[in-house]
C-alpha positions in Angstrom: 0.0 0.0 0.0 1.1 3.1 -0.8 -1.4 5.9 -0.3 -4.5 5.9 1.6 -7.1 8.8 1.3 -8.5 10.2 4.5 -11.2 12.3 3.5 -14.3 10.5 4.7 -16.8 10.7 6.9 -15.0 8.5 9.8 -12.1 10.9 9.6 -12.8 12.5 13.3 -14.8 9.6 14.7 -12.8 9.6 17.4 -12.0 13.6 17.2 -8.7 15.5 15.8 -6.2 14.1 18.1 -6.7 10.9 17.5 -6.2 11.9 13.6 -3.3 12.9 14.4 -2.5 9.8 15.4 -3.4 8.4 12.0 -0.5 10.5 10.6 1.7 9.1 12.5 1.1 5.6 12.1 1.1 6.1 8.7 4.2 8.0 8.3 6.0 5.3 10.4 4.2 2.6 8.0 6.0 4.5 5.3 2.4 5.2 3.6 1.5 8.2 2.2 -2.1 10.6 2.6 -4.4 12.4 1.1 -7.1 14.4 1.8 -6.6 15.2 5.4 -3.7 17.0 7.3 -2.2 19.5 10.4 -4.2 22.6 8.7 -6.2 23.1 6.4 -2.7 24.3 3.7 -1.7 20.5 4.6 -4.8 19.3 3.8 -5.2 20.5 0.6 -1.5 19.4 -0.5 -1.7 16.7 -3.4 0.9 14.3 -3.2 2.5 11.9 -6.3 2.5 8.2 -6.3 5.5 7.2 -9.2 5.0 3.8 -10.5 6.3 2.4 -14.3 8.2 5.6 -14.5 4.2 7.5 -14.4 3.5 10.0 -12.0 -0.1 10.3 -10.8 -1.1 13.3 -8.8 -3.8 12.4 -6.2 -6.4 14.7 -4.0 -9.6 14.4 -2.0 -12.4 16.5 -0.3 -15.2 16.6 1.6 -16.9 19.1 4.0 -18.1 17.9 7.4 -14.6 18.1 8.9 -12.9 20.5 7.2 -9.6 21.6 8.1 -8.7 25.3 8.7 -5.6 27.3 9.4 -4.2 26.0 12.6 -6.9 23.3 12.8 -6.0 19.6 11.4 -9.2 18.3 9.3 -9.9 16.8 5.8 -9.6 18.6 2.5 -12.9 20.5 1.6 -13.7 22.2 -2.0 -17.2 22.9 -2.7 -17.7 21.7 -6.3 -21.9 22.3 -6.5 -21.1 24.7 -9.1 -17.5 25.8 -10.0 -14.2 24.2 -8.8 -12.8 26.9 -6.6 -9.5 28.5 -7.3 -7.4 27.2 -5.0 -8.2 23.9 -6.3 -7.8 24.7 -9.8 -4.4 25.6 -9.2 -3.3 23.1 -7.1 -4.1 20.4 -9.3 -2.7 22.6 -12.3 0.4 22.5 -9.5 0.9 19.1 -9.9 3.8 17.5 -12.1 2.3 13.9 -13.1 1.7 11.8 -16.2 -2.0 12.0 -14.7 -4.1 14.1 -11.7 -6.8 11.8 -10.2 -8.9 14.2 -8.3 -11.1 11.9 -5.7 -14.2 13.6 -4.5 -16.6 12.2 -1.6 -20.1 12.6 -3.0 -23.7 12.8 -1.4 -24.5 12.4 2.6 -23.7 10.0 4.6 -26.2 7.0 5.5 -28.7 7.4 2.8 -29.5 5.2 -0.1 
């Protein structure tokens, strides 16, 4: 295993600490995140997965525990209508052979 996203709805079950913890583990595993981090700037950070000399860019939102500045959470972008910017751009950041973009969709325990 290589990456694991972290943007769901079980994120803060057992609240922000205890995500921290997840970091941890996972850093010592030698596994790498998306979709959740320290702040909300962490959070959003895509990371690259290189495999068969491709490089594919990897993100994830959703909103319920969003990160914020000083304040570890999941990724959030709001994509009813437009992408917003700052996701625009950090996709367009990202040097990969491809950018898989991996949204949670819809509310949680209905059919």
């Amino acid at each position: 295993m290589d990456c694991v996203t972290l943007a769901n709805n079980h994120a803060l079950d057992f609240r922000r600490d205890a995500l921290g913890d997840t970091f941890r583990h996972l850093s010592d595993a030698g596994i790498v995140w998306i979709g959740a981090g320290v702040d909300e700037a962490a959070a959003r950070t895509p990371t690259i997965l290189g495999r068969d000399g491709s490089r594919v860019g990897v993100t994830d939102h959703l909103r319920d525990y969003a990160a914020a500045p000083g304040r570890p959470g999941v990724t959030f972008a709001d994509l009813r209508s437009d992408a917003p910017c700052w996701l625009l751009s950090a996709i367009g950041s990202v040097d990969a052979d491809i950018v898989v973009v991996w949204p949670h969709w819809g509310p949680n325990m209905v059919g």
